[in-house]
N, C-alpha and C positions, 0 to 999 in steps of 0.2 A: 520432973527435972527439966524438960524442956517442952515450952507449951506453945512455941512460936512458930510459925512456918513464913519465910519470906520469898516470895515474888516475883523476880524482876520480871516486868511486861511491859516496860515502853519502847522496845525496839517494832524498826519497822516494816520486819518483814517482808525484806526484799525479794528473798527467793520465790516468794508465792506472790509476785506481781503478776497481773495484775487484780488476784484476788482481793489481796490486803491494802489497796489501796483505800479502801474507806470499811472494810472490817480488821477488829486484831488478828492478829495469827493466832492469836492464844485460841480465839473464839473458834477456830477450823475444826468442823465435825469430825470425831472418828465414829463412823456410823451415824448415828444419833442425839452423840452424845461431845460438847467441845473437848478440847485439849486441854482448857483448865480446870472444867469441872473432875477432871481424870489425876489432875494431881493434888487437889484441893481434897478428894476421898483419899488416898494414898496418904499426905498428911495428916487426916483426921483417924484413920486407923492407925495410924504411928503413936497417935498419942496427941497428935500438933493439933491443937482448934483455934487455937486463934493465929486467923491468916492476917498476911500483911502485904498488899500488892503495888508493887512500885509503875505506877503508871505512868502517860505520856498524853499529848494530843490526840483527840481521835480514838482513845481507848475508854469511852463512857459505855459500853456494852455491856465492859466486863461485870460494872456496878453494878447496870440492870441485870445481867444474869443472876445475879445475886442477892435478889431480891424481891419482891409481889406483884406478881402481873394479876391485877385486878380484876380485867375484861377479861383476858382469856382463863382464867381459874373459873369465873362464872360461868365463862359459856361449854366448859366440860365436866363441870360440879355433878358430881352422880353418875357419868358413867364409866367406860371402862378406862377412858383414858388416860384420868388422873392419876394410873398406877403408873405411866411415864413419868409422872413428876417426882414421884414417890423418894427419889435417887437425888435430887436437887433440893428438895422441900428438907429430906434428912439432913442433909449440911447444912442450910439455913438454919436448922435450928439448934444444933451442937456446935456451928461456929460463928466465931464475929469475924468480919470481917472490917480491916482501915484499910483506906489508902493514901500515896501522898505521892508527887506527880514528881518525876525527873523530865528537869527541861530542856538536858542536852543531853545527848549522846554519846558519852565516851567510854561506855566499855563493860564490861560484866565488875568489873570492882568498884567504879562511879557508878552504876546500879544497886551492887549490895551498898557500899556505905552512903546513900538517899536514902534507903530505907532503916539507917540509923535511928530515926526520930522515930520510929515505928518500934523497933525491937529495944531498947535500950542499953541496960547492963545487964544482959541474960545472954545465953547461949542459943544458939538458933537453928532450924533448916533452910535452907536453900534449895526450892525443885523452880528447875528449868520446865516451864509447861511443855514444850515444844521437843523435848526427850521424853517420850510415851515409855515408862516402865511396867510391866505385868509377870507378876507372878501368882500363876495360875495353883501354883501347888503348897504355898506357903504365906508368911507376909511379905507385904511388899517390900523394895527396895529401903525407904526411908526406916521402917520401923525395923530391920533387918541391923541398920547401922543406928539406929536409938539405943538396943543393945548393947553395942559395943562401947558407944558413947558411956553409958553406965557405969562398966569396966573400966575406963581409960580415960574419963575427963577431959578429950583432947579435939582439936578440930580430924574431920575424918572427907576424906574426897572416897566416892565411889567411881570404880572402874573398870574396863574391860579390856579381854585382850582385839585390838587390831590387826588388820595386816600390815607390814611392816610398811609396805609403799603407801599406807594410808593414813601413817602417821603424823605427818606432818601437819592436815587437818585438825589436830586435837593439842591439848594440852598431854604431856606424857607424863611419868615417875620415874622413877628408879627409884630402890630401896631394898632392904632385906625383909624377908617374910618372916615373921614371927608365928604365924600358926597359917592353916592351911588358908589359902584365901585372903591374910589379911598382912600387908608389911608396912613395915616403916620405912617413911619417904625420907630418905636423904637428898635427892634433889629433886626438883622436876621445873619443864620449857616450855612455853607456850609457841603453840606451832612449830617446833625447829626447822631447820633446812630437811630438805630430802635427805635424805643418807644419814642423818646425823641426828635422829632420837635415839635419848640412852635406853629406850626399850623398847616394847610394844604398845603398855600397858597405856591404855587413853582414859581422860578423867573425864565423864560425863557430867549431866548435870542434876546431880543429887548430891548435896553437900550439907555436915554437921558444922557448924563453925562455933569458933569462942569469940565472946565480945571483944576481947584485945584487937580480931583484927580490924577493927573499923580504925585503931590509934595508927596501924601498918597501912591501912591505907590511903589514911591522909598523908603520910610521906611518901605512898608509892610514885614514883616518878611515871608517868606516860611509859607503854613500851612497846609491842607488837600493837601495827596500825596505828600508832600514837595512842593508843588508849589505853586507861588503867583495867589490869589485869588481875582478875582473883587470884593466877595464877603468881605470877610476883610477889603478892603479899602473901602466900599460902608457901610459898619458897622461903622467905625471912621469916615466917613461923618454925620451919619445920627446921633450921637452922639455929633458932633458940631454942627450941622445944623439942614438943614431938607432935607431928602428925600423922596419922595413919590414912592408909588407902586399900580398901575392899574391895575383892572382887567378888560383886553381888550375885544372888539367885535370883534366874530372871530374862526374861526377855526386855530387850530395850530395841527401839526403832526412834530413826534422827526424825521425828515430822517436822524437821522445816527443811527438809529435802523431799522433793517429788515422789523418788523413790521410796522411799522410807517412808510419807505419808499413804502411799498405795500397801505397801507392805502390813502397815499398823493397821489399815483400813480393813484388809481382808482375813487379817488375826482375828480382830474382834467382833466382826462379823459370823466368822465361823464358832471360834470359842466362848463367844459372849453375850453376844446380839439375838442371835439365835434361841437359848437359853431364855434369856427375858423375855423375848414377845411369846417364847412359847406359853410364859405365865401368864400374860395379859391377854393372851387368845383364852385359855382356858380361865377363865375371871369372863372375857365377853360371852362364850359360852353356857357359865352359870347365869349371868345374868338376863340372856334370851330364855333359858331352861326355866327362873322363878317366874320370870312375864308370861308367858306359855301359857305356866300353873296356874297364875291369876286370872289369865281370859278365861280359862276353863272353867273355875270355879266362878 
């Protein structure tokens, strides 16, 4: 029912200057592993394999991540280390990847609709690389709301609760819940004033959309920061329609904030990182153990 996952990646990353001045954000390690290889496997267990990334200047890395490194495959061909790529090589092969380049800047909804020519007349996801989602104990975020999508045919924002003074950073909701976890958005504001969110509830960046809105947001008018908004055109959705907003299972961390990349960093070190090398040591292990047996004999 939905086989697309889109992208946006050509922002530039300001908060991690002067990292990203000549790498993407997207590309920023957690552990070992980027930021968008992390949500490119999250779509691909949803169900999404074919990615669609809206790129920019200066974002040609992302291509080669996604791709054959010729030299270096040969010079670790056979031993233990190849089981690091193991994780990268899998999405190569179960996904395709396009891209297609936004050349200016204006906003998370001139982001999604650039990547129009990409998705067409189909329904879509939307993952923000740079909001790290994990769910250690289930599926992930996206495939959590492919779900619901199934049931309800309708565009779906995922979301959490904030603290109230921290709202104003966020696009918010309001709406009534219809079963536990999941309501219908009667309104929602992109960043409000201080004091003046009609809730908590903050819309991250995991999003189910319908192709109608690309028609919304070629009439969205500029609006917070002059620039077009998902949230605007996800507002005149939810006023013809229906949209719904989830509150997901799951940890989520902002990494395009310092703190929050430290935060996600030492998550998946602990819960994650760990776990893997401990395979790939026990794999270097065997492999010193058969060499052994072969001098021997």
């Amino acid at each position: 029912m939905i086989k697309k996952c889109l992208f946006p990646a050509a922002g530039y990353g300001t908060r991690f200057l002067p990292a990203t001045k000549s790498m993407p954000k997207e590309m920023m390690p957690i552990v070992n592993k980027p930021l968008i290889e992390y949500g490119v496997d999250e779509a691909l267990q949803s169900g999404l394999h074919e990615v669609c990334i809206v790129t920019g200047r200066g974002k040609r890395a992302l291509d080669d991540h996604f791709d054959i490194n010729y030299e270096l495959e040969h010079q670790i061909q056979g031993t233990a280390k190849e089981e690091t790529l193991s994780g990268i090589r899998g999405l190569m092969d179960e996904c395709t990847f396009s891209y297609t380049r936004q050349r200016e800047m204006k906003g998370l909804g001139h982001a999604i609709l650039t990547g129009e020519t990409l998705i067409g007349d189909e329904p879509f996801g939307v993952v923000l690389a740079d909001d790290l989602c994990i769910n250690l104990e289930g599926d992930g975020v996206l495939a959590q709301m492919v779900e619901f999508y199934k049931q309800f045919r309708c565009s779906i924002v995922a979301i959490e609760e904030v603290p109230a003074e921290e709202a104003h950073k966020y696009g918010v909701i309001s709406g009534e819940m219809i079963k536990p976890g999941l309501y219908r958005v009667e309104d929602m504001v992109e960043k409000p004033a201080e004091g003046e969110a009609p809730s908590n509830m903050a819309i991250i960046g995991r999003y189910i959309l319908t192709p109608d809105i690309f028609d919304i947001l070629r009439d969205t008018a500029p609006g917070r920061n002059g620039e077009i908004q998902i949230t605007d055109a996800l507002r005149e959705q939810c006023q013809k329609g229906l949209v719904l907003a989830y509150k997901f299972k799951g940890a989520r961390f902002d990494c395009g904030s310092i703190e929050g990349y430290i935060e996600a960093t030492n998550y998946c070190y602990e819960n994650i990182y760990k776990a893997e090398s401990k395979t790939v040591r026990e794999i270097e292990v065997n492999e010193e153990s058969l060499e052994a047996a072969d001098s021997e004999a």
